[in-house]
C-alpha positions in Angstrom: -2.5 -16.6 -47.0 -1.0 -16.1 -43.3 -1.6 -19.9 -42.1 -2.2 -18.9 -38.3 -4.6 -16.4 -39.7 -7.0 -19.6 -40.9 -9.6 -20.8 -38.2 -9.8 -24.2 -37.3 -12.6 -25.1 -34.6 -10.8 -28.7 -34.1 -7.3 -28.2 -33.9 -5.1 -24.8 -33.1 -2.1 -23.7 -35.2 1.7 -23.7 -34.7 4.3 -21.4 -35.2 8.1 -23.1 -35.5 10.2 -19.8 -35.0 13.7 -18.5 -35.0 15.1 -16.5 -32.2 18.3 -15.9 -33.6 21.7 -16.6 -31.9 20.8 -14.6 -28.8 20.8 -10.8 -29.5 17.0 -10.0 -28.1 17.0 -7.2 -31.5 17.9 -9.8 -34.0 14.1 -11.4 -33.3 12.5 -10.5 -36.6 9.0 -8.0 -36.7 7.3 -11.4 -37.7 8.3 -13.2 -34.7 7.0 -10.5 -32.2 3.8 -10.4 -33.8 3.5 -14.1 -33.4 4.5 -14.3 -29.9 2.2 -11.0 -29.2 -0.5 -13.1 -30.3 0.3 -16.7 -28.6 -1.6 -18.6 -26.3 1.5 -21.1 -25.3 5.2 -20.6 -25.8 7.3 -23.3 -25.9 10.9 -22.2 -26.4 14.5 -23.9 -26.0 16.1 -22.7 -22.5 18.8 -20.4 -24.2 16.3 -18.3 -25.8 13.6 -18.2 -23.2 14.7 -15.3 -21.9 14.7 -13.2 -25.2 11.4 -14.2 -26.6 9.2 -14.0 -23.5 9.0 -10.3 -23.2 7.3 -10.6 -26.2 4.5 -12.4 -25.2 1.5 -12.0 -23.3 1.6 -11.9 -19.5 -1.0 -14.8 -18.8 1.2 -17.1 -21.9 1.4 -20.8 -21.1 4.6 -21.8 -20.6 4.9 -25.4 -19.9 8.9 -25.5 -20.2 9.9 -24.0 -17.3 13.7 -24.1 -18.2 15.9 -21.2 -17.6 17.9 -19.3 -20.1 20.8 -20.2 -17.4 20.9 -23.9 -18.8 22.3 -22.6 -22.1 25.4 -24.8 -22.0 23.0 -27.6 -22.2 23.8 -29.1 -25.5 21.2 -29.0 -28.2 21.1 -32.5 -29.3 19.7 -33.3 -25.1 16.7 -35.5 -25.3 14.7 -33.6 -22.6 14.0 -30.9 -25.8 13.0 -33.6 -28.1 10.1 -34.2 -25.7 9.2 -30.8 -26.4 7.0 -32.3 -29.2 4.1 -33.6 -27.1 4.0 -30.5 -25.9 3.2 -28.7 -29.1 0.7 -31.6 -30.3 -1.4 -31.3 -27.1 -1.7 -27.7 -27.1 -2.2 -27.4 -30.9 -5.0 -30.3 -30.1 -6.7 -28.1 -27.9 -6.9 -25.6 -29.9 -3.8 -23.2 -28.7 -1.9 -21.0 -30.6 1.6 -22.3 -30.3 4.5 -20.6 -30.9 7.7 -22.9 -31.1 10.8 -20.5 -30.4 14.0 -22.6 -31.3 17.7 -21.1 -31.2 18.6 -20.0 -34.7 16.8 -20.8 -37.7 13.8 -23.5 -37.3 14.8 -24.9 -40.8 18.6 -25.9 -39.6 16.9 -27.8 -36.7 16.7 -31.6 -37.6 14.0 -31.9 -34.3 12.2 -29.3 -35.2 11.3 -30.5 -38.7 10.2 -34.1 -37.3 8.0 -31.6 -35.0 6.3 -30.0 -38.5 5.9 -33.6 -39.9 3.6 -34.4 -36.9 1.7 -31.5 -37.3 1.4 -32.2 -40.8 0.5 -35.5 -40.4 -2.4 -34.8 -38.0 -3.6 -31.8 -40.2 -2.4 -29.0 -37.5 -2.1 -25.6 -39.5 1.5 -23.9 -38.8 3.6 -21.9 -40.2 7.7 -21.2 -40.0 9.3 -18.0 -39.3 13.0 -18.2 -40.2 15.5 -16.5 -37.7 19.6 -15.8 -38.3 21.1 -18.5 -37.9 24.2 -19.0 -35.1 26.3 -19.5 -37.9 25.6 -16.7 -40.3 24.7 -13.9 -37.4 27.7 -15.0 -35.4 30.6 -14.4 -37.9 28.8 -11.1 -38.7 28.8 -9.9 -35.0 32.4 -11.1 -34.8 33.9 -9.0 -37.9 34.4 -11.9 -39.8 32.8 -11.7 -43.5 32.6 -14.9 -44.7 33.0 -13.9 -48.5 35.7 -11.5 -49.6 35.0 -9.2 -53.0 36.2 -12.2 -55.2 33.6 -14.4 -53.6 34.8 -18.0 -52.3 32.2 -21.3 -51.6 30.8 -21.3 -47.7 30.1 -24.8 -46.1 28.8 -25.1 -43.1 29.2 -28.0 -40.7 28.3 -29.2 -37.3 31.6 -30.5 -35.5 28.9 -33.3 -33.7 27.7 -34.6 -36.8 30.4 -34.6 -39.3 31.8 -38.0 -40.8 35.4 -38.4 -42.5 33.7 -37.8 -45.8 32.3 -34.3 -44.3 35.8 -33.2 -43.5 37.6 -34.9 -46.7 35.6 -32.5 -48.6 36.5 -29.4 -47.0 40.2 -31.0 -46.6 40.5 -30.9 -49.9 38.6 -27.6 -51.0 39.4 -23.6 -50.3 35.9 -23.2 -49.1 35.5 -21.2 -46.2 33.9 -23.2 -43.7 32.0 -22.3 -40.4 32.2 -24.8 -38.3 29.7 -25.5 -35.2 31.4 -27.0 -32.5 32.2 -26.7 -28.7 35.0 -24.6 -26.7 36.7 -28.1 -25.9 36.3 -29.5 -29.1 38.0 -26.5 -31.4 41.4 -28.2 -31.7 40.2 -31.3 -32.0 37.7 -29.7 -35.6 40.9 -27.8 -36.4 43.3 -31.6 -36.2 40.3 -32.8 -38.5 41.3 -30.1 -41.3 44.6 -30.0 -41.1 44.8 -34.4 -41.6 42.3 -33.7 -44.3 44.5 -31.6 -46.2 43.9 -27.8 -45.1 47.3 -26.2 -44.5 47.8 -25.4 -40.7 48.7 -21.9 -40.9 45.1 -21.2 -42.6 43.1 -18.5 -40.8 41.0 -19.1 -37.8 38.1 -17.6 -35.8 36.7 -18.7 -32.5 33.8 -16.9 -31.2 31.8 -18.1 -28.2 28.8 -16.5 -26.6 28.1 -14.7 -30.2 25.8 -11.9 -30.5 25.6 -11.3 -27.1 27.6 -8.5 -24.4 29.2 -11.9 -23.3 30.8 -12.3 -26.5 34.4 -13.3 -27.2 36.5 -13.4 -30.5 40.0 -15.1 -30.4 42.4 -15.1 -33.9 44.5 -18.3 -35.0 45.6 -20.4 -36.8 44.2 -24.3 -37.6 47.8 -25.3 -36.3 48.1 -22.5 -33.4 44.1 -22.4 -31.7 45.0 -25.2 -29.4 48.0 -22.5 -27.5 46.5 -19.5 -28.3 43.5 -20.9 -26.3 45.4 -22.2 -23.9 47.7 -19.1 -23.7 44.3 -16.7 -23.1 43.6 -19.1 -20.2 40.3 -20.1 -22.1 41.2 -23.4 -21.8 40.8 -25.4 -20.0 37.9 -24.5 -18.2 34.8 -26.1 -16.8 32.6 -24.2 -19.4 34.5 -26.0 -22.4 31.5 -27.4 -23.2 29.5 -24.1 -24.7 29.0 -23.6 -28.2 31.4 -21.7 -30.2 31.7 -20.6 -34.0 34.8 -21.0 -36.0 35.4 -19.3 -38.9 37.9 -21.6 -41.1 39.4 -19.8 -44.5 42.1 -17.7 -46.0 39.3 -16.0 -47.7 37.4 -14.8 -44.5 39.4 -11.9 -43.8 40.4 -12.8 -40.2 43.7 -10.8 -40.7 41.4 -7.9 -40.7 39.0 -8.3 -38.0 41.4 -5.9 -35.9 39.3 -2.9 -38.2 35.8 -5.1 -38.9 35.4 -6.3 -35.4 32.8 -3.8 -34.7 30.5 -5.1 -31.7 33.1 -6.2 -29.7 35.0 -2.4 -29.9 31.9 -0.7 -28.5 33.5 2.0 -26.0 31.3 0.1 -23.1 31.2 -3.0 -24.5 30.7 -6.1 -21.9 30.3 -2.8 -18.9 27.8 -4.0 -16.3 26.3 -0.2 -15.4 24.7 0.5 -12.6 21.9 3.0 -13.2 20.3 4.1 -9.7 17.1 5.9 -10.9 13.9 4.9 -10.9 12.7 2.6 -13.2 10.4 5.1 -15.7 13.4 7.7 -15.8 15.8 4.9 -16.6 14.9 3.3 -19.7 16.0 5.6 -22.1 19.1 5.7 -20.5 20.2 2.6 -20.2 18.8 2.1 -23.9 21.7 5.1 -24.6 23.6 2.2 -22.3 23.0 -0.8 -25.1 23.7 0.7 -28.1 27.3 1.7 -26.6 27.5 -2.4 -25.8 26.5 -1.9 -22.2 24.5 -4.2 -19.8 22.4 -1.6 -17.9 21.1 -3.0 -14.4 18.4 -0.8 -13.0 18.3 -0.4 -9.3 15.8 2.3 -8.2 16.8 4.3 -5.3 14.1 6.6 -5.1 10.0 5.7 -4.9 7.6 8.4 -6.2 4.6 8.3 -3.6 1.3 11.1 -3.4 1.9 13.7 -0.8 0.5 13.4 2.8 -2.4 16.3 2.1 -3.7 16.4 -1.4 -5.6 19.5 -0.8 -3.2 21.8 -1.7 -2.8 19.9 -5.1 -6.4 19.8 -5.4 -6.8 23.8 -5.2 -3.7 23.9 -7.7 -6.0 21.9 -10.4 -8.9 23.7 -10.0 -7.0 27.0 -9.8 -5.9 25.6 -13.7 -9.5 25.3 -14.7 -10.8 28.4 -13.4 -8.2 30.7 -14.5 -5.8 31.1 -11.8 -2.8 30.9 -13.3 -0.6 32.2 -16.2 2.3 30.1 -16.1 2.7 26.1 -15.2 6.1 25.2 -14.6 7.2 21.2 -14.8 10.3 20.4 -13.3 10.4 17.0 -13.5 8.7 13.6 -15.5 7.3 13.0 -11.7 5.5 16.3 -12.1 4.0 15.5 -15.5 3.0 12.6 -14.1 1.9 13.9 -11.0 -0.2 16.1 -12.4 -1.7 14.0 -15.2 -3.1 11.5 -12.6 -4.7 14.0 -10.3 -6.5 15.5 -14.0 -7.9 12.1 -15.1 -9.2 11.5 -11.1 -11.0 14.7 -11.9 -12.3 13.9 -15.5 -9.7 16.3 -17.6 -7.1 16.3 -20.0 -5.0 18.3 -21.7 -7.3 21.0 -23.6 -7.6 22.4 -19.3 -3.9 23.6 -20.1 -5.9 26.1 -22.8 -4.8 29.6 -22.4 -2.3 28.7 -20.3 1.5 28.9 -21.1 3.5 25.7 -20.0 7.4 25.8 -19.7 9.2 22.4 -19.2 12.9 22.3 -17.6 14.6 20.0 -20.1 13.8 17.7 -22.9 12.6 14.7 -20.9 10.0 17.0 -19.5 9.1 18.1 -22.6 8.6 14.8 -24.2 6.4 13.6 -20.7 3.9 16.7 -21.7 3.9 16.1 -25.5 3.1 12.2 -24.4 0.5 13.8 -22.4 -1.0 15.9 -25.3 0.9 19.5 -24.3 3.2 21.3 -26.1 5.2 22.9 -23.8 5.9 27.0 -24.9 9.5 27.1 -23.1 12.5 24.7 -22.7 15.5 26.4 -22.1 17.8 26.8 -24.5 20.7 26.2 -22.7 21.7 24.3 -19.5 18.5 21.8 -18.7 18.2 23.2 -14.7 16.3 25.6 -12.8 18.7 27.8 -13.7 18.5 28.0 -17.1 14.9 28.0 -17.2 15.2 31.3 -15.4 17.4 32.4 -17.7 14.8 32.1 -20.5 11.9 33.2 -18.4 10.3 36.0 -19.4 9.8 39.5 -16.3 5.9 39.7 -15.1 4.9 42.2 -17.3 1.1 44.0 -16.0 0.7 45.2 -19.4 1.1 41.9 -21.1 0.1 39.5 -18.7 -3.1 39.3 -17.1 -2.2 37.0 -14.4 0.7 37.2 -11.9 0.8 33.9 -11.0 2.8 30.7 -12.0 1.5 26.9 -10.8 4.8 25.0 -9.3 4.1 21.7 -9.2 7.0 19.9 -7.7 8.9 17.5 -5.3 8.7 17.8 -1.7 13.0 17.7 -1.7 13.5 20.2 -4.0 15.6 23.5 -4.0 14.2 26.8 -3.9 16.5 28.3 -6.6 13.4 28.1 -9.2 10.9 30.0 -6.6 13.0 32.3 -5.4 14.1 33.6 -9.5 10.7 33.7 -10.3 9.7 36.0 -7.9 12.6 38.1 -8.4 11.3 38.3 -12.2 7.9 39.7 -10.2 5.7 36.1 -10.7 3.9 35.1 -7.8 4.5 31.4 -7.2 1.9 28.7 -6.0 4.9 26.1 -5.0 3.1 23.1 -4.5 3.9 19.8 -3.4 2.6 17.3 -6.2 4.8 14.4 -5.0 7.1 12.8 -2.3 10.1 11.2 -3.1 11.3 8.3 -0.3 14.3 6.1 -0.5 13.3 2.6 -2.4 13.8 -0.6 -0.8 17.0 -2.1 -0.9 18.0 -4.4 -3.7 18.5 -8.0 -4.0 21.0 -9.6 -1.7 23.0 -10.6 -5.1 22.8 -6.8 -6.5 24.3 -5.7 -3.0 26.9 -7.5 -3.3 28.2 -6.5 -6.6 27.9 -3.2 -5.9 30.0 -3.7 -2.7 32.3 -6.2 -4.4 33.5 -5.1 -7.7 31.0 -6.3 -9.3 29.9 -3.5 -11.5 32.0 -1.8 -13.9 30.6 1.9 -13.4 27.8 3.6 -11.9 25.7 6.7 -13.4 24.7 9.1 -10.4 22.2 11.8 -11.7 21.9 13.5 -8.5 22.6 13.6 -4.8 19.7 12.3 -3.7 20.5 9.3 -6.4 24.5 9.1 -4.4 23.5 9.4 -1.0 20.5 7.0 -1.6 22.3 4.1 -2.6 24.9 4.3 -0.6 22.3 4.2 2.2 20.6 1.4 0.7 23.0 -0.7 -0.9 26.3 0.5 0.4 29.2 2.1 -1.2 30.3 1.1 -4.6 33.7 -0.6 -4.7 36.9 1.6 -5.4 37.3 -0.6 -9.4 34.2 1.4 -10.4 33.9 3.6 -12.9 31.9 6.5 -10.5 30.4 9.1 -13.2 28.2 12.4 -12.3 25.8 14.6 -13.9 27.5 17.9 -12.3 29.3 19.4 -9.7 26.7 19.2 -6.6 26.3 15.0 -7.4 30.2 14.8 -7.8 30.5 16.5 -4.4 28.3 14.8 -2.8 29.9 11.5 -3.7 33.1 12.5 -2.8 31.7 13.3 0.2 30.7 10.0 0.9 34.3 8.7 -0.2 33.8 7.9 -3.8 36.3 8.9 -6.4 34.4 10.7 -9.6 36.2 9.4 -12.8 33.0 11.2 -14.8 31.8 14.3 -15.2 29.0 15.0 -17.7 29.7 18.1 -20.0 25.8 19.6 -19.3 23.4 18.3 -16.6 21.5 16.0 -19.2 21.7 11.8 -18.4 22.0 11.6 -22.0 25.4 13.7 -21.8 26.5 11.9 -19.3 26.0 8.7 -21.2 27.8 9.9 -23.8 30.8 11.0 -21.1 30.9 7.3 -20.4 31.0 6.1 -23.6 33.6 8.6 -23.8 35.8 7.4 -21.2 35.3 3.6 -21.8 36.6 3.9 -25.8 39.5 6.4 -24.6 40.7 3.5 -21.7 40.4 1.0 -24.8 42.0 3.0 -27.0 44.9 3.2 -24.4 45.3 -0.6 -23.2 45.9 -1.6 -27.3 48.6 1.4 -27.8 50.3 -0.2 -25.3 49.8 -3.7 -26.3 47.6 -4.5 -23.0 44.4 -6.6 -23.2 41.3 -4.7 -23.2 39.5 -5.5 -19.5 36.5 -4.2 -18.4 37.3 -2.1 -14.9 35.9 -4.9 -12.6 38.4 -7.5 -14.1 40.8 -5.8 -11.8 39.8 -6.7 -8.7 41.6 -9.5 -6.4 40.7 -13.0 -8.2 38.8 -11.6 -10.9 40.7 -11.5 -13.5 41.1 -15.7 -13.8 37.4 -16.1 -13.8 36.6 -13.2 -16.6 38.6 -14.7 -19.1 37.7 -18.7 -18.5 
């Protein structure tokens, strides 16, 4: 039986869960149904961050530490207190969830938190996460078993005694070792007097599992100056927790072919995505999977237009037969369009005997959302264009009706109108929406843009370039400047920008993919000619010291 599925009237229930080492998408399907369900969250600052947006918006959240205190260590005090604060919530009858870095059962606080709940008859239950140590070599490309299999031990640097590091002294084990940036050599010194032989392979990974990650290669006689020699050291952050991967077995010579997170094309990129915020999540989800950090900044806000009447006549025009044809140019148009049915009571069966185009795939999927299957996508470029090119002449004989309902932006070009009544269609071009420049950014997000501070920027049309140029400024002359087609690329040149991108097709998802493109082949070029791989904003003035301390 689930144990937070039992009822108790006198006390609530606890869940001690594992967040993993900091990859959001490493939470398991267990934990987000817990945290889905909880009435208080109590989580250690590093993961705060990654397990809220799982839970509720009105959640209790007595810690209010930030995920930015992650380099406080995890033996602190101030998260042993933590404890009353489970107690007094579980006593008053909360559900509880417990979110803990790693796995709850490798946290020594943790289990004197369970004995309490045991001991005042609290019902809870665990959910195991990945550990730091198991999750982190994997992200790194650092098996920790080769094909004729080898003991692992795993040891916290903090912790360990002279009999701890005797042991593995004296054995072949392959051990991963939880310790601190500063206090690598100093684990390493340990071995090596214990009886490990200092040329024996060596992995340092700090900020594992995340886009900040970092993997260096040694030796237990070399880390110290290889360290040193990548300027990691020293450095006022020595005191964040790192991984090392100790063994001959652990097949650190080959992580050059297994390290496969950190040799994402866009891996570490910062990418600035200037849409609004509906069109750009599944973009900057294309972003994550290439090892991106996406940062949405919405240029352009989607309001009603001034007069709804002429909408108004459009939807009723739908219901009473008026029309042949709706066209959808845009997600805003679905949307648009959607709203102004359920204000009147409809949905989608009014689209009955009336055929529906869409101009590209997002459109398509915004209709079949909305319970309408659209009758024509083109089949080639995803424009106004190539919807003409699929659309079929007015023919009297076939088609009742003459007319087509155009639902559309109050910017938007005339090359759609103007084809269709060249085909013979009579066109109700409507305005279902206005698009007006957003509000400028943060301060912070200005200045990055400005600065250097973003590796590349996705445009996906003019109105996106000239937009954030107008309310941000222009983007510094380090980034990466990528367009969706010739008309965006021209009008950021136009405003001084170089384009380094172009997208093969006008589709964001293309363009994406272009990115990707160009990041692996500027990777790909910096370790043929023996050059570290940077990301493009390590290149400005000053920058380079601080990305790699």
């Amino acid at each position: 039986m689930n144990p937070t599925a039992l009822n108790h009237s006198a006390s609530g229930q606890v869940t001690f869960l594992g967040a993993g080492p900091g990859d959001p998408g490493l939470l398991t399907l267990r934990a987000v149904e817990a945290l889905a369900s909880a009435d208080v969250l109590i989580a250690d600052p590093q993961v705060l961050d990654v397990v809220r947006v799982h839970a509720r918006a009105q959640v209790d959240t007595p810690l209010q530490a930030s995920a930015d205190e992650a380099s406080i260590p995890a033996d602190i005090p101030t998260l042993r207190d933590t404890a009353n604060l489970v107690m007094a919530a579980a006593r008053a009858g909360k559900r509880v969830v417990r979110a803990v870095t790693g796995d709850p059962g490798l946290d020594g606080n943790v289990a004197e938190e369970m004995l309490a709940c045991a001991a005042e008859g609290i019902v809870f239950e665990v959910v195991p996460g990945i550990a730091a140590a198991v999750g982190v070599p994997a992200y790194a490309g650092v098996p920790l078993r080769d094909a004729q299999g080898t003991d692992v031990r795993f040891v916290d640097a903090r912790s360990a005694d002279d009999r701890c590091w005797a042991e593995l002294g004296n054995s072949d084990a392959t051990a991963v070792v939880s310790t601190t940036l500063d206090a690598v050599a100093a684990a390493a010194a340990e071995l090596v007097s214990a009886g490990r032989k200092p040329d024996t392979p060596l992995t340092v990974t700090v900020a594992g599992t995340t886009t900040r990650q970092r993997t260096w290669t040694a030796t237990l006689g070399s880390v110290a100056q290889v360290l040193k020699a990548a300027k990691v050291l020293p450095s006022p952050d020595g005191g964040q927790p790192v991984i090392a991967v100790v063994g001959e077995r652990s097949s650190a010579a080959q992580r050059d072919r297994l390290s496969w997170f950190e040799s994402k094309p866009l891996f570490g990129w910062r990418v600035l995505v200037p849409r609004t915020k509906e069109q750009a999540a599944s973009l900057s989800d294309q972003l994550v999977s290439y090892g991106a950090v996406p940062h949405e900044v919405p240029t352009i806000a989607v309001e009603p237009p001034r007069t709804p009447q002429q909408m108004e006549r459009a939807v009723k025009g739908l219901v009473t037969g008026r029309y042949e044809w709706i066209a959808f140019t845009s997600v805003n148009a679905v949307k648009a369009v959607r709203e102004k049915f359920e204000e009147y009571g409809l949905d989608a069966r009014a689209f009955a005997g009336i055929k529906v185009a869409a101009v590209g795939e997002q459109t398509a999927k915004a209709l079949v959302a909305f319970g309408v299957k659209p009758d024509l996508v083109p089949s080639g470029e995803q424009s106004a264009a190539g919807l003409l090119e699929d659309w079929p002449p007015y023919d009297p004989v076939f088609d009742p009706i003459d007319r087509v309902f155009l639902p559309r932006a109050d910017i938007a070009t005339e090359t759609l109108v103007a084809g269709l009544i060249e085909l013979g269609w009579e066109v109700d071009d409507v305005t279902a929406y206005r698009t007006v420049r957003a509000s400028p950014p943060p301060a912070e997000t200005r200045e990055a843009i400005k600065g250097g501070g973003f590796d590349a920027v996705l445009f996906t049309s003019s109105s996106t370039v000239r937009n954030l140029v107008g309310i941000a400024g222009k983007p510094h002359n380090v980034t990466v400047i990528a367009c969706i087609g010739p008309a965006t690329a021209k009008t950021a040149e136009e405003h001084g920008l170089r384009v380094d991108v172009m997208s093969p097709e006008p589709s964001v998802h293309k363009l994406a993919e272009a990115l990707a493109d160009f990041g692996a082949a500027r990777r790909d070029a910096a370790i043929e000619a023996g050059d570290p791989v940077t990301r493009p904003s390590e290149r400005r003035p000053g920058s380079r010291r601080r990305a790699r301390s």
